[in-house]
N, C-alpha and C positions, 0 to 999 in steps of 0.2 A: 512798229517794232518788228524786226525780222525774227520767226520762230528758229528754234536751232533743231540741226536733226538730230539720225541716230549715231551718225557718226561723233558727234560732236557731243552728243550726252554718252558715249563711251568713254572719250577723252575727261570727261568731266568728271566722270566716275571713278577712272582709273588713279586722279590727282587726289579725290575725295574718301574713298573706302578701305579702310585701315587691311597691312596687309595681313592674309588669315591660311592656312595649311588647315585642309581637310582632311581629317584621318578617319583610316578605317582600319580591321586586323582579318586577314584572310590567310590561315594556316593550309598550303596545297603542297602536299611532299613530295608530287612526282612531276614538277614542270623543268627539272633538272633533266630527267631522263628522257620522260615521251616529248617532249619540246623541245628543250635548247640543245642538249647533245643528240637529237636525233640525227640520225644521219637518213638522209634519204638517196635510194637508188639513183646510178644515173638512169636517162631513156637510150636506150637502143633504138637507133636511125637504120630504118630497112630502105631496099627500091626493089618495087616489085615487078620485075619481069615478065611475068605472064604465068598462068596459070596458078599452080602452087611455090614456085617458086621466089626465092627475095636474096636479095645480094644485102650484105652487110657492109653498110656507111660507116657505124660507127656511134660512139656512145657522146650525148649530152648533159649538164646537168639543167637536173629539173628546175632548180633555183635561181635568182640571180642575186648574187650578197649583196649585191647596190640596193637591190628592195627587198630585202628580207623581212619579213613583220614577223613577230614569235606574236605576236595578238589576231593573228588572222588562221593561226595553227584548227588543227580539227580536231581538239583537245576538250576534254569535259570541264578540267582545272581551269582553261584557256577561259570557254566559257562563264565559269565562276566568276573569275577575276573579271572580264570584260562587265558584267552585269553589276559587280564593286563599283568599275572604277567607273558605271553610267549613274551610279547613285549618287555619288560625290559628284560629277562632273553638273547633274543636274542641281545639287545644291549650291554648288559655286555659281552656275547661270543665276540663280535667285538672290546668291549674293551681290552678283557685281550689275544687275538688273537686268540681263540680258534676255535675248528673245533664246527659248528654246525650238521654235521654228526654222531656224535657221541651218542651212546643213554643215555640219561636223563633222572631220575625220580625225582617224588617231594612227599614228605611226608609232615603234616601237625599236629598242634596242637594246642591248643584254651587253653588260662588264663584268667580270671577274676579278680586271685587276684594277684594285682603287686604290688611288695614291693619298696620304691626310697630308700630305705637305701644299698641296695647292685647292687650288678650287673649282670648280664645276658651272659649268652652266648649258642647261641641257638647248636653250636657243629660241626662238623667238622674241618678242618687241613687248611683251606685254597681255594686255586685256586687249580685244580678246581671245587670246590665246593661253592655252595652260601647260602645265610640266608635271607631271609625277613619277613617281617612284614606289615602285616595289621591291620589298626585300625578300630574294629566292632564299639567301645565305643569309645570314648576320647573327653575333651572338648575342646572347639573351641584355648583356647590358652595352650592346654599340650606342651611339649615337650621332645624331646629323644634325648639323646647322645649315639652315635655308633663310636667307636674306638675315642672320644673323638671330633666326629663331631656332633654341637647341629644343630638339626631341629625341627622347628613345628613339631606337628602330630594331627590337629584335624579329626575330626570324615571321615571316607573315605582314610586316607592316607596311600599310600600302597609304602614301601621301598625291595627293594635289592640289598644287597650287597657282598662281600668277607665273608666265611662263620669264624669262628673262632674269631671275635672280640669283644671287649666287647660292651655291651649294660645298658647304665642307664635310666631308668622311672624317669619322674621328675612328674608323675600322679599317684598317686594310684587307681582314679577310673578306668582306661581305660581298654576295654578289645578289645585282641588280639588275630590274627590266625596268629599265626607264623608257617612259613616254611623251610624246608630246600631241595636244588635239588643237586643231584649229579650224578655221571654217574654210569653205570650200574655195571660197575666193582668194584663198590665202597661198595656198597649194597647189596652187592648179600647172606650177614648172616644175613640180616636184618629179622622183624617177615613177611612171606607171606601177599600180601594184605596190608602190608603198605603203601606202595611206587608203584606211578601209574605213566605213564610213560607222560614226555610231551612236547621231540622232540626225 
C-alpha cells in the first residue's frame, strides 16, 4: 500500500477540519500616524566630482508602492501586532497540522475605503496559506462576515483565518491592514521586498 505524503495529508486536512477564525484584540492608537500615513522623504541622487564637490541628479522615492509592507515598518505598534498575529498564526499551524518548521512569509496591505455591498477576498488557494485582518478604524459595534461567519470587529480586533474565503464589511467606515502568509515556496514570483519572513 503506497504511504501518502505531506502534500497530500494537507489536501486531506484542508477537506476535513471544520472552518475556524482566530481572534485576538490589540488596541495600538498610533499605526495611523507613525505607519500608514507616514510619509517618508524622498533620497537625494548626488555625483561626485572630485574632491568636495557633488552635482545634483535629483531626488528618488525611498519606497516602491508595488512592495510596500506596513508590517515590515520600524514601529514598536508594528512590532506588537507582528508578535499577535505569530501567536494566532502558530495556533492555526496546530490547527490544520502543519509543520512550523517550515518557512513563512507575510505581506500586507491597508483600506480605508470599504464598500458592504460586495465582497472581499484577500487571495490565496487555501491551507496552507492564511488571510487576516486588523482593525486600525471600526466602531465599537461593526461587524464582518468571513466565509459566512459574523463577528464583531470593533477598533483593535485582529482576525486569522484559511486564506481564500469570502469576506463581507457590514461598516464602511472601518479601516484595515489586511494580510496574507504563506510559505516560501509559494511566493517566490512575488514583487522583492514584499513578503518578510515570520517563522
Amino acid at each position: 500500500m503506497k504511504s501518502i505524503n505531506n502534500a497530500e495529508k494537507i489536501l486531506i486536512n484542508k477537506t476535513t477540519k471544520p472552518f475556524y477564525i482566530f481572534k485576538s484584540n490589540l488596541k495600538l492608537d498610533g499605526l495611523l500616524k507613525n505607519v500608514i500615513n507616514k510619509k517618508i522623504d524622498l533620497d537625494h541622487v548626488y555625483r561626485f566630482t572630485g574632491g568636495l564637490k557633488a552635482e545634483f541628479l535629483g531626488s528618488i522615492p525611498v519606497e516602491d508602492p508595488n512592495a510596500k509592507n506596513y508590517l515590515a515598518s520600524y514601529d514598536k505598534e508594528i512590532n506588537l501586532l507582528l508578535k499577535e498575529i505569530v501567536v494566532l498564526f502558530k495556533q492555526s499551524l496546530n490547527y490544520y497540522g502543519l509543520s512550523s518548521n517550515t518557512p513563512y512569509y507575510i505581506s500586507s496591505c491597508y483600506f480605508e475605503e470599504i464598500r458592504t455591498d460586495v465582497w472581499y477576498d484577500i487571495g490565496g488557494g487555501g491551507i496552507p496559506c492564511f488571510s487576516g485582518l486588523y482593525f486600525v478604524e471600526s466602531n465599537k459595534d461593526s461587524n464582518i462576515a468571513v466565509n459566512d461567519v459574523k463577528e464583531s470587529c470593533p477598533k483593535g480586533s485582529l482576525f486569522l483565518f484559511e486564506s481564500g474565503k469570502k469576506i463581507v464589511y457590514g461598516d464602511n467606515t472601518t479601516k484595515v491592514l489586511s494580510f496574507s502568509i504563506a510559505p516560501l515556496s509559494m511566493i517566490e514570483k512575488q514583487y522583492p521586498h514584499k513578503w518578510i519572513p515570520i517563522l
